[in-house]
C-alpha positions in Angstrom: 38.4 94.4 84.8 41.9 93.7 82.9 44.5 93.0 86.1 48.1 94.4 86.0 50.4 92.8 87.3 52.8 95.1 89.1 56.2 94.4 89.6 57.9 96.4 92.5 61.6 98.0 91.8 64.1 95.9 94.4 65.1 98.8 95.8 62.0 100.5 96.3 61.5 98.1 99.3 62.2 100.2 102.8 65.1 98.7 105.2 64.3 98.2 108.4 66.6 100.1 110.2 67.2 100.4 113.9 68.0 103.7 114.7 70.8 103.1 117.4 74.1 104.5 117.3 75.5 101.4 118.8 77.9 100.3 116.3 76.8 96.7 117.0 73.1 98.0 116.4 75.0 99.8 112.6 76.3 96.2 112.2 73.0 94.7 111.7 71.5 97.9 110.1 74.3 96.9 107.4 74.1 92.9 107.5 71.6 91.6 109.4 69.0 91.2 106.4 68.3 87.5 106.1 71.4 85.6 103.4 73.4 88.7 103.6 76.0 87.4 106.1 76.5 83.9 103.6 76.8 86.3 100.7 79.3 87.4 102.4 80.8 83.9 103.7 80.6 82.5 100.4 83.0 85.6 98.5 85.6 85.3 101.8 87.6 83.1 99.3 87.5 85.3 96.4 85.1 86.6 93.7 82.3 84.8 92.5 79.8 85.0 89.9 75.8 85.4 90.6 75.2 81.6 88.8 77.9 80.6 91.6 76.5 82.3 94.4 73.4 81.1 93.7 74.8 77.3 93.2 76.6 77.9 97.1 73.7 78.8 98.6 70.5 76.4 98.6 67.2 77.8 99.1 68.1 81.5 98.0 65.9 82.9 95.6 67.2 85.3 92.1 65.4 87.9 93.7 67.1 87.8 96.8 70.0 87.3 95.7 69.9 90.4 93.9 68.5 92.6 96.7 71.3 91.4 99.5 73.9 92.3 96.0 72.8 95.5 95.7 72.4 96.1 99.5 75.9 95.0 100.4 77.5 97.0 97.6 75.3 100.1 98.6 76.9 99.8 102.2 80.2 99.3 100.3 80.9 95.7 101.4 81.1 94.1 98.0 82.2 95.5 94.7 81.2 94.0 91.2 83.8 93.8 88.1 83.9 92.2 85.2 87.1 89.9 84.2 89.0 90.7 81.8 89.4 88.6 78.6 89.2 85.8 77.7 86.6 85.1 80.6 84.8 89.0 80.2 82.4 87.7 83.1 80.4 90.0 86.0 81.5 88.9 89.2 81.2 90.0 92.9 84.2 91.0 95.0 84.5 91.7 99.0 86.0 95.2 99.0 89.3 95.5 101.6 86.5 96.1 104.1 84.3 93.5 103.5 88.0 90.9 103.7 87.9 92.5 107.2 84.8 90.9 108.5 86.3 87.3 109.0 86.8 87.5 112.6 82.9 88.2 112.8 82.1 84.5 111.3 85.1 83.0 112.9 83.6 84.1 116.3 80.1 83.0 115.4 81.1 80.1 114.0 83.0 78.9 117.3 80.1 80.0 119.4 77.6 78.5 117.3 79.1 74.9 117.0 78.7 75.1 120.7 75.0 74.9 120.2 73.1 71.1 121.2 71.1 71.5 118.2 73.4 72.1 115.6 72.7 70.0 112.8 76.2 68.9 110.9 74.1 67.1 108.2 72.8 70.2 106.9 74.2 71.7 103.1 77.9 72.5 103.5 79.4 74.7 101.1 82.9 74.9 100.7 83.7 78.0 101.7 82.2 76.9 104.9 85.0 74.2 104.9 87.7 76.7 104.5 86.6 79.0 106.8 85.9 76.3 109.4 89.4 75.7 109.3 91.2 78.3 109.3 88.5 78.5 112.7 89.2 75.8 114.6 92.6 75.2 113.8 94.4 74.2 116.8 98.2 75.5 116.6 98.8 73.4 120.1 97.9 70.0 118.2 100.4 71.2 115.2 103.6 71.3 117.4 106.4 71.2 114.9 104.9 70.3 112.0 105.9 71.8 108.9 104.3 70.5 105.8 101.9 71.2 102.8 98.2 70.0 102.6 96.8 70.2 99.0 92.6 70.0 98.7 91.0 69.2 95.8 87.1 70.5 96.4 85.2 69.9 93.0 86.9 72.2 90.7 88.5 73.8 93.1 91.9 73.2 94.7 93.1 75.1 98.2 96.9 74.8 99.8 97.2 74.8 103.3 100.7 75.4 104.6 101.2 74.4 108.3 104.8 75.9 109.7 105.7 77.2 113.4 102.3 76.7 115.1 100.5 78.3 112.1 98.0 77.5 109.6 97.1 79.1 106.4 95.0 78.1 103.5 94.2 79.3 100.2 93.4 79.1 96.2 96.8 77.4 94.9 98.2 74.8 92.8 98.9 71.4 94.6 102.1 71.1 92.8 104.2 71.6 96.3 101.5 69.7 98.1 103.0 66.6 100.7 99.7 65.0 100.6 96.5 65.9 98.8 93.0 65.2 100.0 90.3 65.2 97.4 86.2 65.0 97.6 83.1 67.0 98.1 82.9 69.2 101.2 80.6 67.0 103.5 83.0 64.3 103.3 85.6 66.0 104.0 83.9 67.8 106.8 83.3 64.1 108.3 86.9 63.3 108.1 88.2 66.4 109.7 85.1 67.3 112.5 82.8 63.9 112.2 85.1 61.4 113.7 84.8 59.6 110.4 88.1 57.7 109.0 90.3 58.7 106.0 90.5 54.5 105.1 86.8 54.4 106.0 85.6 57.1 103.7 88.3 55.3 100.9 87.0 52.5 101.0 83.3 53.4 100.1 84.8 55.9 97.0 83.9 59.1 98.9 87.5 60.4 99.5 90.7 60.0 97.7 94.2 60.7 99.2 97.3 60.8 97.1 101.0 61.2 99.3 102.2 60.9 102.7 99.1 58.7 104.6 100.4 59.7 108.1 100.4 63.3 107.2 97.1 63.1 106.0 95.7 61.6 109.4 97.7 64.0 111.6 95.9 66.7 109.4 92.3 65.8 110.0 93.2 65.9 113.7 94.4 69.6 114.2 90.6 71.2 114.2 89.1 69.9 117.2 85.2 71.4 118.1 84.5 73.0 121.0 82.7 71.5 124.0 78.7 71.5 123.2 77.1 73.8 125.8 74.4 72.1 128.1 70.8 72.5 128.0 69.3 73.9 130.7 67.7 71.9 133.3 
């Protein structure tokens, strides 16, 4: 007997639902499929194409990646365009509503790095970096500081203005920036949260820092983690 081989639609698949009218239960019902909350993490910065998303998040398959797509625009989370010329490119885009979900990971992330077996070693994208930041920020550590931070992340380059207590970071040029830090998000993860030093991570090529020094090292300092919660006995 010839066997077919059957290939079943992606959204053919049933979605477990759970039938509560809590809106926390809704929540879920719209993002609690496994990889759809970092689908969402990873286009917090901005749109993204599928190669990128793909890139950003280790492990997922092309298959899945599509389903939690298609799933996230079907709820109305995410919108896909295509750029205009020259770049004429398919990319993914958080809709105004899908922008309005930060507060969500900022409140899991703070709870979660409370965890004893967190593991900081693990993949670290950067959008996790930026969002981590603009997290744990710590506005009484800023005090009167008023300055510019450029980050160079890969391809990527982020401007972080500090002023009055605040702290805000996007995509920008570093042209205005007092200091810029540049290297791959792990390292600088392990300047800002690992306790590892700027002249340190210099010195072994990892990071490079180009303007005010002192600026720099007051910068790393402003995000502190919170206190890991204790095992029970």
């Amino acid at each position: 007997m010839k066997l077919e081989k059957i290939t079943e639609p992606v959204n053919s698949r049933p979605r477990r639902r759970y039938d509560d009218a809590c809106a926390t239960a809704h929540a879920l019902d719209l993002v609690g499929e496994r990889w759809a909350l970092l689908v969402m993490r990873e286009l917090m910065l901005g749109p993204k194409r599928f190669g990128d998303l793909r890139e950003s998040l280790p492990g997922i398959s092309a298959n899945v990646l599509t389903q939690r797509l298609e799933g996230l625009e079907a709820s109305g989370i995410l919108v896909r365009r295509r750029l205009p010329p020259p770049a004429a490119v398919q990319v993914y885009e958080l809709t105004e509503w899908g922008y309005e979900s930060e507060p969500i990971f900022q409140a899991l992330g703070r709870w979660a790095a409370r965890s004893p077996s967190h593991d900081p070693t693990l993949p670290f994208s950067t959008a996790s970096l930026v969002l981590s930041m603009r997290t744990m920020f710590d506005a009484g550590r800023a005090g009167g500081l008023d300055a510019r931070i450029g980050l160079r992340v890969g391809e990527e380059t982020f401007l972080a203005r500090l002023a009055e207590g605040r702290f805000a970071i996007t995509h920008g040029s570093l042209d205005e920036a007092d200091v810029i830090l540049s290297g791959i998000p792990p390292v600088l993860a392990g300047a800002i949260y690992g306790g590892q030093t700027l002249e340190a991570l210099e010195q072994v090529g990892a990071l490079q820092v180009e303007g005010d020094r002192a600026l720099a090292d007051r910068f790393v300092s402003l995000f502190p983690l919170p206190t890991k919660a204790s095992r029970p006995a």
